[in-house]
C-alpha positions in Angstrom: 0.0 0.0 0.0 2.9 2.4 0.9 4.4 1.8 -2.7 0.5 2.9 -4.5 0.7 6.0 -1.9 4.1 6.8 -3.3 3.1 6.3 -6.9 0.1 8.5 -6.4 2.3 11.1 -4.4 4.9 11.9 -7.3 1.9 11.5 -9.6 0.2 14.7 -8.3 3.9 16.2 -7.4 4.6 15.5 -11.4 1.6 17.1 -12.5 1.7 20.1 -10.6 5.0 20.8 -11.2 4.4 20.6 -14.9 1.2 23.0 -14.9 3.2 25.4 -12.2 6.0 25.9 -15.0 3.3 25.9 -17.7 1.6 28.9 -16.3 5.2 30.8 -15.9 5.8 30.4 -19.6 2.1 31.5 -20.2 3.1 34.5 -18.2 6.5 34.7 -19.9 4.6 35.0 -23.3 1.9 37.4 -22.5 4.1 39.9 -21.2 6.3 40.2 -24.1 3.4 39.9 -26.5 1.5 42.8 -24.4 4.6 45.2 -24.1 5.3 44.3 -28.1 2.2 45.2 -28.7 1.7 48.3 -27.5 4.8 49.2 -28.3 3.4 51.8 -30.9 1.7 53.7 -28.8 4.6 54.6 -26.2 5.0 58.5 -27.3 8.3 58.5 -25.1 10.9 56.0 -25.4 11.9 56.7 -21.5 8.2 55.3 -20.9 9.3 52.1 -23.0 12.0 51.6 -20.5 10.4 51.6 -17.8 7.8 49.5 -19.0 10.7 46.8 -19.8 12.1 47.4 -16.6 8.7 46.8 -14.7 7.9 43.2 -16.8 11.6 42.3 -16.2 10.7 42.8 -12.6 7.4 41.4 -12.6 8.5 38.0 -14.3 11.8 37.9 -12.4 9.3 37.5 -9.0 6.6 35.4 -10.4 9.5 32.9 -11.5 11.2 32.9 -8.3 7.9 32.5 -6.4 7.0 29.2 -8.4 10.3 28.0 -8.4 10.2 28.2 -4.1 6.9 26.8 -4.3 7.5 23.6 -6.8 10.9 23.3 -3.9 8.8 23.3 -0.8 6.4 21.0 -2.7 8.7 18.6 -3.6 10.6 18.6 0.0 7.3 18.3 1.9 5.1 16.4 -0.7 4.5 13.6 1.5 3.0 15.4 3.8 0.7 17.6 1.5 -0.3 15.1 -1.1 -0.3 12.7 1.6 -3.4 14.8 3.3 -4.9 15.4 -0.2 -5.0 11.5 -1.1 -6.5 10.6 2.3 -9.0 13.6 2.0 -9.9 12.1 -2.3 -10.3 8.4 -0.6 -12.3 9.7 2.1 -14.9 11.5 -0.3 -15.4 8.1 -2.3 
């Protein structure tokens, strides 16, 4: 039974891990497609800058905050997926 638990544990651990770096390349590519895309309509090209600066910012902390998160998952993901298996078995 331990071995199934296991299984089941880096299962859900796999799966999140690949959705969690999914959504930071979904993020990745709207950014740049956004700040491409309005591009045109900066009037200054200090503005521009900025703008550059702020994504660079923005997508330097959303990476870093998944890639802590997908860490602390997989250090502690007996415990939480652990809970989240007994709590699936318990509703069937």
């Amino acid at each position: 039974m331990a071995n199934g638990l296991e299984s089941r544990i880096d299962a859900m651990y796999s799966r999140d891990r690949f959705f969690a770096w999914g959504f930071v390349i979904a993020l990745w590519i709207t950014v740049v497609f956004v700040l491409l895309a309005v591009r045109p309509y900066f009037g200054d090209s200090s503005i521009e800058v900025v703008c550059w600066i702020a994504a660079a910012i923005l997508l330097l902390f959303n990476t870093a905050s998944i890639g802590a998160m997908v860490r602390h998952y997989g250090h502690d993901k007996t415990n939480i997926y652990g809970t989240d298996i007994k709590h699936l078995d318990a509703g069937r």
